[in-house]
Backbone as CSV, one residue per row, in Angstrom:
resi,resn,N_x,N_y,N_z,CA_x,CA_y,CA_z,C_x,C_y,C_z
1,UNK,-102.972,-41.202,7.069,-102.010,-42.181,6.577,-102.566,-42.898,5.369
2,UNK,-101.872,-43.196,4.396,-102.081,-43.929,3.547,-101.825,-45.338,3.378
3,UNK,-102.317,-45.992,2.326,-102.179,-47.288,2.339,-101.226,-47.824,2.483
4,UNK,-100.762,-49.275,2.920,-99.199,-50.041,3.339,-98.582,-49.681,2.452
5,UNK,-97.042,-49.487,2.255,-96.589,-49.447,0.965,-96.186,-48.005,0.500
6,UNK,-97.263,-46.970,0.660,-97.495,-45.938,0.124,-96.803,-44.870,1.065
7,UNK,-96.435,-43.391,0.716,-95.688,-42.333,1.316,-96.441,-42.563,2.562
8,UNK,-95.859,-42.313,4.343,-96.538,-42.053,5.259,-97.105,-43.295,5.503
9,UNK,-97.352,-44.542,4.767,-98.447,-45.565,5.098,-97.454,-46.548,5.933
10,UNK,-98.069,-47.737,6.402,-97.041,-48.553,7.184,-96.501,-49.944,6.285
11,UNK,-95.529,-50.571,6.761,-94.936,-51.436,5.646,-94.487,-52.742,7.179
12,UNK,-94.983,-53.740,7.133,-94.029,-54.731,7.788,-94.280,-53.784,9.437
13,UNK,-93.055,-53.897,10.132,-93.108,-53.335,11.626,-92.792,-51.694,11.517
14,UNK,-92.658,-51.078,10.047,-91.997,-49.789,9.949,-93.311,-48.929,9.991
15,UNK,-93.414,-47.578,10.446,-93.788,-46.900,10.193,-93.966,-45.394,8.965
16,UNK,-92.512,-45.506,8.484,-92.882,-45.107,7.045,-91.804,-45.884,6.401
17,UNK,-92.259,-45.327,4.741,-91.595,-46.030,3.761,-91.054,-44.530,3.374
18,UNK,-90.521,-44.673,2.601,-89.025,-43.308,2.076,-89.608,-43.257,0.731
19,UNK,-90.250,-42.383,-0.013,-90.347,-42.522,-1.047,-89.272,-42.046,-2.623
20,UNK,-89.166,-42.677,-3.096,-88.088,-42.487,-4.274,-88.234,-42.491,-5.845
21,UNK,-88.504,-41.717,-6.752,-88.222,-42.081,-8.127,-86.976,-42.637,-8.562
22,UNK,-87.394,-43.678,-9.821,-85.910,-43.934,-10.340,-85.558,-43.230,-11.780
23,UNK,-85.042,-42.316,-11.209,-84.722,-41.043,-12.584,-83.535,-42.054,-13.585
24,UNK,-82.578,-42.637,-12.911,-81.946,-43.573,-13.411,-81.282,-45.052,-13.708
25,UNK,-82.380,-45.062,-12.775,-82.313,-47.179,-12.507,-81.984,-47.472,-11.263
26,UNK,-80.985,-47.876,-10.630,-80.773,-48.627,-9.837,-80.587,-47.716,-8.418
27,UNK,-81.333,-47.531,-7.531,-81.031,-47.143,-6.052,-79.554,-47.706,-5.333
28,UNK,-78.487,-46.865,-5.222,-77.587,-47.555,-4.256,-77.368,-46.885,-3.005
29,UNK,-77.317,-47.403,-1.623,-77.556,-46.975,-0.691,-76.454,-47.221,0.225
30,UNK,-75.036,-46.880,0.143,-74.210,-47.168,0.820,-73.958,-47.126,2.404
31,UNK,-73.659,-48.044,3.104,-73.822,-48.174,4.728,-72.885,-46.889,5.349
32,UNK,-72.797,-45.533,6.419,-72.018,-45.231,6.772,-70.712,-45.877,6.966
33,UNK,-71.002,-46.821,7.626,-69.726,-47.218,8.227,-68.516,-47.552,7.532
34,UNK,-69.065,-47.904,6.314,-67.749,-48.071,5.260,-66.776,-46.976,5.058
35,UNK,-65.723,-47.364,5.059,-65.174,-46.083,5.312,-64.504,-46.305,3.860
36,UNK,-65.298,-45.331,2.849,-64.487,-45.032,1.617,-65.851,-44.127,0.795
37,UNK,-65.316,-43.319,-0.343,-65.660,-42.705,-1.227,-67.127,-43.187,-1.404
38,UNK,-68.223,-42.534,-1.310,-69.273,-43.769,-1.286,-69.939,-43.068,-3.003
39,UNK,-69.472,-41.939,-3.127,-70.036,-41.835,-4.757,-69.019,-42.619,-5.991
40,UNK,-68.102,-43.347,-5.858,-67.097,-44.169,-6.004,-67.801,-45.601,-5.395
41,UNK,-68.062,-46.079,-4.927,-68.694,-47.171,-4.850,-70.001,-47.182,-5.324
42,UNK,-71.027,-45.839,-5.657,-72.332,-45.845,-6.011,-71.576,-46.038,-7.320
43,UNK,-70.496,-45.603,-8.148,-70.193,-45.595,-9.609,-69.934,-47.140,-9.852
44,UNK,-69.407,-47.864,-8.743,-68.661,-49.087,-9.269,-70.151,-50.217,-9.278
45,UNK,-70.946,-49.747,-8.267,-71.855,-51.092,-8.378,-72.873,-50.744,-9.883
46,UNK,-73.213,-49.086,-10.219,-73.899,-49.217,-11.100,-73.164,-49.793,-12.644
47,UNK,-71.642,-49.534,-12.709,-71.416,-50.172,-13.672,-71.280,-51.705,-13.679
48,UNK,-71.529,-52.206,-12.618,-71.836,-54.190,-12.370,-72.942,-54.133,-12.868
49,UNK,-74.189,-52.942,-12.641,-75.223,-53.809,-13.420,-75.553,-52.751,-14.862
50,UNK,-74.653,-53.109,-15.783,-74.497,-52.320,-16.652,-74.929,-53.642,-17.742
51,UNK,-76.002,-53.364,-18.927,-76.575,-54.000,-19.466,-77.947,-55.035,-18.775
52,UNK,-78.053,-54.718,-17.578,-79.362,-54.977,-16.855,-80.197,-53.471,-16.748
53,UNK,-81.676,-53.990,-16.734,-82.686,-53.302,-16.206,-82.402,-52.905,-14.892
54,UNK,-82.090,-51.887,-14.590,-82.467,-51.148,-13.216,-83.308,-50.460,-12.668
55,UNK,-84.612,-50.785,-13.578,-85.576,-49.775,-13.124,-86.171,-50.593,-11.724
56,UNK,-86.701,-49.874,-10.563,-87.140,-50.429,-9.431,-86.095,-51.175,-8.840
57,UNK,-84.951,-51.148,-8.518,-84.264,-51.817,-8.284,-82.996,-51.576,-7.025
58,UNK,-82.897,-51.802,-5.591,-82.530,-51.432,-4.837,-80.749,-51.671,-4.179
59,UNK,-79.854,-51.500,-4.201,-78.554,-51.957,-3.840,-78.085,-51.385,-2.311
60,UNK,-78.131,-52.442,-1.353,-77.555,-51.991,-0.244,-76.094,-52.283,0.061
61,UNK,-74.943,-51.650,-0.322,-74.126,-52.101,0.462,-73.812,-51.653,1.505
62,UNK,-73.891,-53.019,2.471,-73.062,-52.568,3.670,-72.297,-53.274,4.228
63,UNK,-71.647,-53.150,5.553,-70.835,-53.588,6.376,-70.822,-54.786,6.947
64,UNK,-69.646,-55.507,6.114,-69.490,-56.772,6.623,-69.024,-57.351,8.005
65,UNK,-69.828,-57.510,8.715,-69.690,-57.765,9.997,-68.708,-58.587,10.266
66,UNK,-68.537,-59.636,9.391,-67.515,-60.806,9.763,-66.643,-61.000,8.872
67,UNK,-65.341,-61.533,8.884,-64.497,-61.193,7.741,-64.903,-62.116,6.643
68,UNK,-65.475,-63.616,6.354,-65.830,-64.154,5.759,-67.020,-63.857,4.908
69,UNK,-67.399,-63.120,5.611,-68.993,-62.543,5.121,-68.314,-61.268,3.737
70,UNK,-67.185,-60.704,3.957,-66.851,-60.185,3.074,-66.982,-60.388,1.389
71,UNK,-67.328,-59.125,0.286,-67.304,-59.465,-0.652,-68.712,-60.513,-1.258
72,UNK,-69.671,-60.728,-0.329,-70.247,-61.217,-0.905,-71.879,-60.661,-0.691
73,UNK,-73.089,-61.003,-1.407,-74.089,-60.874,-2.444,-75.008,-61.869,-1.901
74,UNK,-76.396,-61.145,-2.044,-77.594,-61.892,-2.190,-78.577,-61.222,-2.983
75,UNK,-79.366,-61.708,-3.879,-80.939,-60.902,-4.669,-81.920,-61.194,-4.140
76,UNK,-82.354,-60.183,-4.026,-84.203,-60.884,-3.518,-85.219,-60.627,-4.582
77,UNK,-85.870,-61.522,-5.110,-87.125,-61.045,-6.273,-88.008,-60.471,-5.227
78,UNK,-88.356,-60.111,-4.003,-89.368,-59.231,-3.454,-88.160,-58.848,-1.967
79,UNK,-88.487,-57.509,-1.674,-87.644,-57.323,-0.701,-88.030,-57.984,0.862
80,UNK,-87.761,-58.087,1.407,-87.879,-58.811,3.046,-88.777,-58.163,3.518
81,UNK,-89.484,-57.892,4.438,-90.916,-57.552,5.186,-89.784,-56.126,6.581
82,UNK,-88.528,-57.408,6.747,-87.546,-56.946,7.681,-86.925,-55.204,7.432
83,UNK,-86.959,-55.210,6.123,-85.405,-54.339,5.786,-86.851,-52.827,5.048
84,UNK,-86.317,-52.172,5.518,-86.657,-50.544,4.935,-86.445,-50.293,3.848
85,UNK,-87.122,-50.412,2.690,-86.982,-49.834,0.979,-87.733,-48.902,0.938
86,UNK,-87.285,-48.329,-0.223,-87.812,-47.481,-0.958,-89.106,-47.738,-1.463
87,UNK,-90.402,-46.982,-1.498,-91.810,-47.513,-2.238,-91.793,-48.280,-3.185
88,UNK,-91.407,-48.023,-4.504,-91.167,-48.619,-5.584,-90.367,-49.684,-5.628
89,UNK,-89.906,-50.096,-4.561,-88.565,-51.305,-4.671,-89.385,-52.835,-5.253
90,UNK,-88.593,-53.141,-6.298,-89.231,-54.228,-6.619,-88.493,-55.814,-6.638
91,UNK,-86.924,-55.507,-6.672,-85.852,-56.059,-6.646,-84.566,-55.555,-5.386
92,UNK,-84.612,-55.826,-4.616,-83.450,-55.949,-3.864,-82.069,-56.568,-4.066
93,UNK,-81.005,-55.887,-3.465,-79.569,-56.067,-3.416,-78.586,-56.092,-2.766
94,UNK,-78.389,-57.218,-1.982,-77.499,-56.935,-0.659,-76.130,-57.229,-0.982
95,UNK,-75.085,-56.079,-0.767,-73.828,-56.262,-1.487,-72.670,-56.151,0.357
96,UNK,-72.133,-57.264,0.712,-71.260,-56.646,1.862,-69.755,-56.883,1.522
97,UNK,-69.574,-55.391,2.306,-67.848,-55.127,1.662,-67.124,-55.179,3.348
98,UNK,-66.386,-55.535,3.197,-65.420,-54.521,4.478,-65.695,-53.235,4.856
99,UNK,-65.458,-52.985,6.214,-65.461,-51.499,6.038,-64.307,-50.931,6.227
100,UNK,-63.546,-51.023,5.759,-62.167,-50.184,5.206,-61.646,-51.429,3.884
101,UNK,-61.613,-50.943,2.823,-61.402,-51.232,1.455,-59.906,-51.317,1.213
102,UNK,-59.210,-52.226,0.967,-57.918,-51.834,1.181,-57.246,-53.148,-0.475
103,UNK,-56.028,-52.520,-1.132,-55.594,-53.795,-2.187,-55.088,-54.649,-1.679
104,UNK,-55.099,-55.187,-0.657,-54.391,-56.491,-0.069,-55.019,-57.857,-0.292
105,UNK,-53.859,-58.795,-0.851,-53.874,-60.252,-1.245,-54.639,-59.716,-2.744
106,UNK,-54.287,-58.844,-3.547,-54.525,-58.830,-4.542,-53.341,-59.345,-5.659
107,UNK,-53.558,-59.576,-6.732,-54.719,-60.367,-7.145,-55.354,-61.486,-6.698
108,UNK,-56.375,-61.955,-7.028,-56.986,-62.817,-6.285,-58.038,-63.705,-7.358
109,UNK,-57.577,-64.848,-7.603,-57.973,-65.717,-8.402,-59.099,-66.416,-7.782
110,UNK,-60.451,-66.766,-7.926,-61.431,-67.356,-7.627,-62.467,-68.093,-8.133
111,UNK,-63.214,-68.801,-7.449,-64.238,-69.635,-8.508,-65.227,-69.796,-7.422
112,UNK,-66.484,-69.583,-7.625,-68.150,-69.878,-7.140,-67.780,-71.217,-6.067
113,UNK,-68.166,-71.438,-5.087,-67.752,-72.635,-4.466,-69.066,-73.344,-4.644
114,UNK,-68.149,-75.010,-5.538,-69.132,-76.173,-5.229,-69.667,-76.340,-6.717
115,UNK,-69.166,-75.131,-7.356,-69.853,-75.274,-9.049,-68.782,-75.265,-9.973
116,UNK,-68.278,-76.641,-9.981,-67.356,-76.998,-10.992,-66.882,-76.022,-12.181
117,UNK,-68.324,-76.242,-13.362,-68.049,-75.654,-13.993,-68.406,-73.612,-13.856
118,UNK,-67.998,-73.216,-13.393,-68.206,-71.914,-13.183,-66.928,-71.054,-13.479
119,UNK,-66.863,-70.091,-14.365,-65.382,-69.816,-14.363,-64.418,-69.546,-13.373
120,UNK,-63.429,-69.537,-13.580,-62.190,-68.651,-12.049,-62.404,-67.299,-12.814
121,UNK,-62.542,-65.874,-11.937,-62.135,-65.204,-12.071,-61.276,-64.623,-11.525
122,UNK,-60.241,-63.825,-12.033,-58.907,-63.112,-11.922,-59.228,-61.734,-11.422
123,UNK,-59.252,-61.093,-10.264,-59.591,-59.494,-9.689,-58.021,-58.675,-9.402
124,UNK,-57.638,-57.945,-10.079,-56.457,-56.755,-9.664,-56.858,-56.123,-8.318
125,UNK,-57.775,-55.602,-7.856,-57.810,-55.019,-6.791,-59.532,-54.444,-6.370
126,UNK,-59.770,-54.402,-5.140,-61.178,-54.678,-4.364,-62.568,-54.199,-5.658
127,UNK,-61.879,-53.193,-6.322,-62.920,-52.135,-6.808,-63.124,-53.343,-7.849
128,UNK,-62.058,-53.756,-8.762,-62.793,-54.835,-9.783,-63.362,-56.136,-9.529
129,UNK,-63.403,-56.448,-7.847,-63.997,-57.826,-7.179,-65.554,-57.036,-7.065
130,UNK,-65.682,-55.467,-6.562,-67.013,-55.305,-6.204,-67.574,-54.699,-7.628
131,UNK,-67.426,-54.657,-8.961,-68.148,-54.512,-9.865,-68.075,-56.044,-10.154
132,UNK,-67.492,-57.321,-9.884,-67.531,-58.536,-10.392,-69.271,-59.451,-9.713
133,UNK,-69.132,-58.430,-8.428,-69.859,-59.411,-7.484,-71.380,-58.319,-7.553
134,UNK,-71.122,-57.028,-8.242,-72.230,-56.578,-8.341,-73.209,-56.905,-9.603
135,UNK,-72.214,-57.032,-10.598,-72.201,-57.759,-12.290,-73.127,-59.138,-11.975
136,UNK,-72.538,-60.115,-10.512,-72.998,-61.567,-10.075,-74.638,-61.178,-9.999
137,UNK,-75.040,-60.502,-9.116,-76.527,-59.911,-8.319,-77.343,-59.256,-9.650
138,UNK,-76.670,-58.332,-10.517,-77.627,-57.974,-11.322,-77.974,-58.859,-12.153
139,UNK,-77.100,-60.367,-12.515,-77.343,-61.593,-13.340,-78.961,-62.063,-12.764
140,UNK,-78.612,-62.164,-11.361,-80.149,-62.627,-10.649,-81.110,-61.528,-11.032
141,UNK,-81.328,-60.655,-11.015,-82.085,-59.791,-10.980,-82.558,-59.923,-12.365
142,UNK,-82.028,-59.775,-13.412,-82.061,-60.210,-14.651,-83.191,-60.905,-15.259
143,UNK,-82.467,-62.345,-14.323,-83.221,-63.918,-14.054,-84.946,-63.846,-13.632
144,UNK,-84.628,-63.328,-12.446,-85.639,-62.654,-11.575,-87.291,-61.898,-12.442
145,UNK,-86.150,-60.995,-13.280,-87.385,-59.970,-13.802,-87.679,-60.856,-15.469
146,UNK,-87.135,-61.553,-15.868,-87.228,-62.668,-17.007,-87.767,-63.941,-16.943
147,UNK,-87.798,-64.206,-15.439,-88.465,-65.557,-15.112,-87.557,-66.753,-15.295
148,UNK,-86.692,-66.247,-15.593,-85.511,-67.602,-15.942,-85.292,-68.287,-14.540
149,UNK,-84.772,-69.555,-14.394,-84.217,-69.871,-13.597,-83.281,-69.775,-13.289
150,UNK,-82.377,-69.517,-11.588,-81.570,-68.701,-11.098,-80.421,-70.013,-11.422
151,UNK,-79.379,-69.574,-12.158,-78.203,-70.027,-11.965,-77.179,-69.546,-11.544
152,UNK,-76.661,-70.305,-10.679,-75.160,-69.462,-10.070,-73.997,-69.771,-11.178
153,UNK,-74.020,-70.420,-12.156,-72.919,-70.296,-12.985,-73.404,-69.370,-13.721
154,UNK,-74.083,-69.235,-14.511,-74.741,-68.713,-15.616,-74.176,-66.538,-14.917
155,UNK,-74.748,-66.497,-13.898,-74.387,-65.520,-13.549,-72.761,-65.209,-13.191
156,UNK,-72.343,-66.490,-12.864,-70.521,-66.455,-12.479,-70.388,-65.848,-14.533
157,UNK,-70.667,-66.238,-15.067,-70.163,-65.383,-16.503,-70.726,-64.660,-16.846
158,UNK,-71.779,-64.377,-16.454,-72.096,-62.859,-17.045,-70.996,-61.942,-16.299
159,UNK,-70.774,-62.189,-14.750,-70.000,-61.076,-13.938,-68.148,-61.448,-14.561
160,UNK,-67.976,-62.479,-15.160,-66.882,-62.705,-15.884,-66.599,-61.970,-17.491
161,UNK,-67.949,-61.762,-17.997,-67.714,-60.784,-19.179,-67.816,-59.331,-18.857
162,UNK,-68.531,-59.207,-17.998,-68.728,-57.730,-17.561,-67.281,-57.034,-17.342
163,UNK,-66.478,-57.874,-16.149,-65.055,-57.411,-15.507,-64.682,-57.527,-16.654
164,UNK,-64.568,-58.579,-17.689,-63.743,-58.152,-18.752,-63.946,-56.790,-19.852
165,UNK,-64.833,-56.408,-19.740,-65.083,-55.175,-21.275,-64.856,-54.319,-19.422
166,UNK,-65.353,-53.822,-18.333,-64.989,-53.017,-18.110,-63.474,-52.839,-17.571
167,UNK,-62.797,-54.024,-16.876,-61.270,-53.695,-17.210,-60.435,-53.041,-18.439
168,UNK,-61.501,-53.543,-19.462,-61.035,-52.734,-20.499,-60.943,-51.610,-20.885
169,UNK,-62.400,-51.147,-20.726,-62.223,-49.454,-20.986,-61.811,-48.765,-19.679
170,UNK,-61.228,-49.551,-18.036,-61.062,-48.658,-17.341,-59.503,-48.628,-17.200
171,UNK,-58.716,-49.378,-18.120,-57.520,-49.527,-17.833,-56.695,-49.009,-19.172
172,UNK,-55.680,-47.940,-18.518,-55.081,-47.590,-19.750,-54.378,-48.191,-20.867
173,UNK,-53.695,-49.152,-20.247,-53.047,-50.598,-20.668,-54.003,-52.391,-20.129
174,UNK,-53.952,-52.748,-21.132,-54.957,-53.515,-20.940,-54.543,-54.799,-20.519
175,UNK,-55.461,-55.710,-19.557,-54.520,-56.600,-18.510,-55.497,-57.501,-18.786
176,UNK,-55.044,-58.923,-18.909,-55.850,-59.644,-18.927,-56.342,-60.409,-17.780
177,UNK,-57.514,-60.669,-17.644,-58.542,-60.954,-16.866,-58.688,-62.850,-16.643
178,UNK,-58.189,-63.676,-16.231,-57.833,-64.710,-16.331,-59.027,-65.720,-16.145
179,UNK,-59.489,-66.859,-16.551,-60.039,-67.736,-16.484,-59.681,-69.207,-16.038
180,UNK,-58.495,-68.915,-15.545,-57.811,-70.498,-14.949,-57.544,-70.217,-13.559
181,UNK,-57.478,-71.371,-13.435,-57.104,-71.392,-11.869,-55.595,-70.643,-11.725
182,UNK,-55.438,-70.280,-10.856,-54.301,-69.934,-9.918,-52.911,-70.637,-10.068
183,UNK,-53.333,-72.149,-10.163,-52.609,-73.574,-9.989,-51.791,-74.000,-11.341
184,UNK,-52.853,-73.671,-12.382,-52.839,-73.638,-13.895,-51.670,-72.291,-14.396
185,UNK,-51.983,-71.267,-13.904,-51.309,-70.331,-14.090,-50.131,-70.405,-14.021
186,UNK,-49.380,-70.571,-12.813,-47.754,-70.691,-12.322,-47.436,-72.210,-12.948
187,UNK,-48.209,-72.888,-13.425,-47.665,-74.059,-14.177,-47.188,-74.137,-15.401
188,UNK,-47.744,-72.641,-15.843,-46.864,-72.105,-17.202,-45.534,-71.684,-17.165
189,UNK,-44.887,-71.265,-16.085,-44.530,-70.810,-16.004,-43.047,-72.068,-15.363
190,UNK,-43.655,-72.943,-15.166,-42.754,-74.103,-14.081,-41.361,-74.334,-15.003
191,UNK,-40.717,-74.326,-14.690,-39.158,-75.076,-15.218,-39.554,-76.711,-15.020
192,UNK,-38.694,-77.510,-16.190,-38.496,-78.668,-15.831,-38.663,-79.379,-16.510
């Protein structure tokens, strides 16, 4: 056996580690249980972290156990002692979706809770919420491998410009991507 860490060596309570090159940046490791296209979700999270470094860099999505827990994200600048990576993992990515993906209550207007200034973003349907929220995680990671300090707004717009240039080139007709509230919106619209 080799050293902790290393092919065959021990890591935390595991007995091996999985070893992996990153021929192209970012590891994504989709949970069975999700029940959808998972080379379609490996496409959607790598274009969230599109203009980040992905070298060493790990993405788990999986299965959101609870419905609230849905849709949402954590980074780790070192991975957990707990969770099974890849040798080289230097950055972790925990992304949880539903497991059945479905367009319902779309669109869906939102904002970072508790951070005023953070933009609303505007999502058409699940696939452009999970490149929004993968766009969110690679902001940290970013942060992370730059030393910056972690902001949750700062990253609410990076994942707000991202959805915007890629709604763009993924939509034949081009839709705009909204920055107001919900509330603001239909008030344009009010008679009276």
């Amino acid at each position: 056996m080799g050293p902790p860490g290393s092919p065959g060596g021990t890591r935390g309570n595991h007995t091996r580690v999985i070893p992996v090159r990153y021929h192209t940046g970012v590891l994504v490791t989709v949970d069975p249980a999700i029940r959808a296209d998972r080379d379609a979700l490996r496409r959607l999270v790598m274009d969230g972290f599109a203009g980040v470094d992905g070298a060493h860099v790990e993405v788990l999505v999986e299965r959101a156990r609870r419905r609230q827990d849905s849709f949402t994200g954590r980074a780790y600048s070192r991975p957990p002692r707990s969770l099974l990576v890849a040798a080289d993992t230097r950055y972790l990515v925990r992304l949880r979706v539903p497991g059945t993906l479905r367009n319902r209550g779309y669109p869906l207007t939102q904002r970072y809770p508790r951070r005023k200034t953070a933009p609303w973003i505007t999502v058409a349907t699940w696939s452009e919420r999970l490149v929004s929220l993968a766009a969110h995680e690679a902001c940290h990671v970013r942060q992370f491998r730059e030393g910056l300090r972690r902001s949750e707004v700062e990253a609410e717009r990076w994942a707000l410009r991202l959805l915007q240039d890629w709604v763009t080139v993924q939509s034949p007709s081009p839709r705009i991507v909204s920055t107001e509230p919900r509330s603001q919106q239909l008030a344009l619209f009010a008679t009276g």
